[in-house]
C-alpha positions in Angstrom: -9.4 12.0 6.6 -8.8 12.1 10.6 -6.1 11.6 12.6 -6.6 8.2 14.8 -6.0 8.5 18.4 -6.3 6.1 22.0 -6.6 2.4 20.9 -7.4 3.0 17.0 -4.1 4.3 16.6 -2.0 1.9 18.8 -3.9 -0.9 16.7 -2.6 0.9 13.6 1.1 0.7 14.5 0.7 -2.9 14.8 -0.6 -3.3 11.4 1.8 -0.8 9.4 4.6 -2.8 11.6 3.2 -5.7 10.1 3.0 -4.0 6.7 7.3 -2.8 7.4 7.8 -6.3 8.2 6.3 -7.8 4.9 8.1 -4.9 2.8 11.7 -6.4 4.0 10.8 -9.2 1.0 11.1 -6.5 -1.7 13.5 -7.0 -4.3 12.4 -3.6 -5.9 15.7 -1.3 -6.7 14.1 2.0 -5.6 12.0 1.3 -2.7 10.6 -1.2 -0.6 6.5 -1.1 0.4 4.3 -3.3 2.3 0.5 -3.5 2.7 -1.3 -5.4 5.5 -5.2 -5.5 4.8 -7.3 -6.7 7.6 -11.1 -7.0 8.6 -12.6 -7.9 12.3 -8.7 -7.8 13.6 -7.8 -10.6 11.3 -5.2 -10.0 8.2 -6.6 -11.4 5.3 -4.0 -10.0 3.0 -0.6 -9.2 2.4 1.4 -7.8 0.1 5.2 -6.3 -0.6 6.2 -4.5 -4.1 8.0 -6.2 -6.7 8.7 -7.4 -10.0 5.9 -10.2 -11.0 7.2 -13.2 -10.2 9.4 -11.2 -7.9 12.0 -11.2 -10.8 15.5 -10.1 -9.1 16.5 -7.3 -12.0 19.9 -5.8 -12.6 18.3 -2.4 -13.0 15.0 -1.1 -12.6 13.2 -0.9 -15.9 11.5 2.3 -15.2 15.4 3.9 -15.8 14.6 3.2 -19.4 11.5 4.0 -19.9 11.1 7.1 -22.8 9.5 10.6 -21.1 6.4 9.9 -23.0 5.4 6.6 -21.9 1.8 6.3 -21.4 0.8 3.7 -18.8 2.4 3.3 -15.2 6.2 3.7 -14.9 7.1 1.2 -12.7 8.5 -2.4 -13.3 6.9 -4.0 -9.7 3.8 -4.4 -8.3 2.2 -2.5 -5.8 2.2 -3.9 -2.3 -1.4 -2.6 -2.0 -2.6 -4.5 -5.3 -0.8 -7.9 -3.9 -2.4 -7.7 -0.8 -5.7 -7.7 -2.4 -4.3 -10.2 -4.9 -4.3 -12.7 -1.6 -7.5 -11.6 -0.1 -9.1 -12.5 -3.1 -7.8 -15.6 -3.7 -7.6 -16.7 -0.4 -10.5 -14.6 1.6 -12.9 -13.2 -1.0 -15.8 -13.1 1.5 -14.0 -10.8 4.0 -12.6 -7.9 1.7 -16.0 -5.8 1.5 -15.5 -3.1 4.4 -11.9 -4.0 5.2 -9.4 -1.4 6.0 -5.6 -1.5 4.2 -2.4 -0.3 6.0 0.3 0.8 4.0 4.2 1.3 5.0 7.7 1.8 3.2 11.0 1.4 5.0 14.2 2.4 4.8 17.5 0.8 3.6 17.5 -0.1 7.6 14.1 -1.4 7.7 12.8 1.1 9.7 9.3 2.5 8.8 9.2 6.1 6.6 5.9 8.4 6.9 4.4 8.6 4.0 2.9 11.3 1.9 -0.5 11.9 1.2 -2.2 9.8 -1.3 -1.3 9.5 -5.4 -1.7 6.3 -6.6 -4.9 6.2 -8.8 -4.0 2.4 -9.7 -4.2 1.2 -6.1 -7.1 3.3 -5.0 -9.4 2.5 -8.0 -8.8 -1.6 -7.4 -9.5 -1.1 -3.8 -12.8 0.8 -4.3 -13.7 -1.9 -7.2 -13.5 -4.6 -4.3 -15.0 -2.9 -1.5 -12.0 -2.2 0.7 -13.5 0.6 3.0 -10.5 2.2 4.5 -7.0 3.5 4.0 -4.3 3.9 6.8 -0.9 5.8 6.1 1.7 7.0 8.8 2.5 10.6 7.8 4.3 13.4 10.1 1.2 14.4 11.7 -0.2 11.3 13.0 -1.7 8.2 11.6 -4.1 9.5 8.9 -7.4 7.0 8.1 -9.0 7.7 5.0 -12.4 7.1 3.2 -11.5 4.9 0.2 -13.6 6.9 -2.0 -11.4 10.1 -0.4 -8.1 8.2 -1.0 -9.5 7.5 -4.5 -10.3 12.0 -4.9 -6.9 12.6 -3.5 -5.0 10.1 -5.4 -6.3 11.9 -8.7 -5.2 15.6 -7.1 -1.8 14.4 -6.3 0.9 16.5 -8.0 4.4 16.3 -7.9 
């Protein structure tokens, strides 16, 4: 992981405001997430978390969910695996070496850091399809990671 300065980083804030923008279309109760994935400068795919279908619920289903449930606790899907969903419908050719930029906002849209990586779901699809790179906002900076290194940190992650 390193931090991106100079021109990498001012083209980063574009794309994770692209990513907050796209994560205002979340109906998700809890939080709202959106993923911009781009090769050459040109977005290929986006993506905002949500029920499939983008089902409106009443609560979120991950409230009832027993302590021992064994598969992923969450009722949406992951801005990250929806913007892959388009590239690969829409740009399969382009996703090999492409870079993903991930956001969340706030109740006011505005953008939060993020924390490091921890979602193994996310990081094993975009290895599987080639995506290269990983961008997240955190405190220090704007961190780019090594998909493969997103992937080894997603599985260290603890709570």
């Amino acid at each position: 992981m390193r931090y991106l300065t100079g021109e990498e980083e001012k083209e980063a804030i574009k794309y994770i405001n692209e990513a907050g923008k796209i994560a205002q279309q979340s109906c998700c109760l809890r939080s709202k997430c959106g993923a911009v994935l781009v090769k050459d400068n040109e977005i290929i795919g986006v993506g905002f978390n949500s029920p499939p279908l983008n089902e409106r619920l009443e609560v979120c289903i991950k409230d009832s969910l027993p302590a021992d449930f064994k598969s992923d606790k969450t009722c949406c899907i992951h801005a990250e695996h929806r913007s892959i969903n388009e590239a690969l419908r829409y740009h399969s050719d382009k996703i090999f070496g492409s870079r993903i930029y991930f956001t969340r906002i706030d109740a006011n849209n505005n953008p939060i850091k993020s924390g490091k990586p921890y979602c193994t779901i996310c990081s094993k699809i975009s290895l599987d399809v080639g995506i290269s790179e990983w961008v997240l906002h955190h405190e220090e900076g704007i961190a780019l990671y090594d998909s493969k290194e997103y992937n080894d940190f997603s599985f260290q992650f603890r709570r």
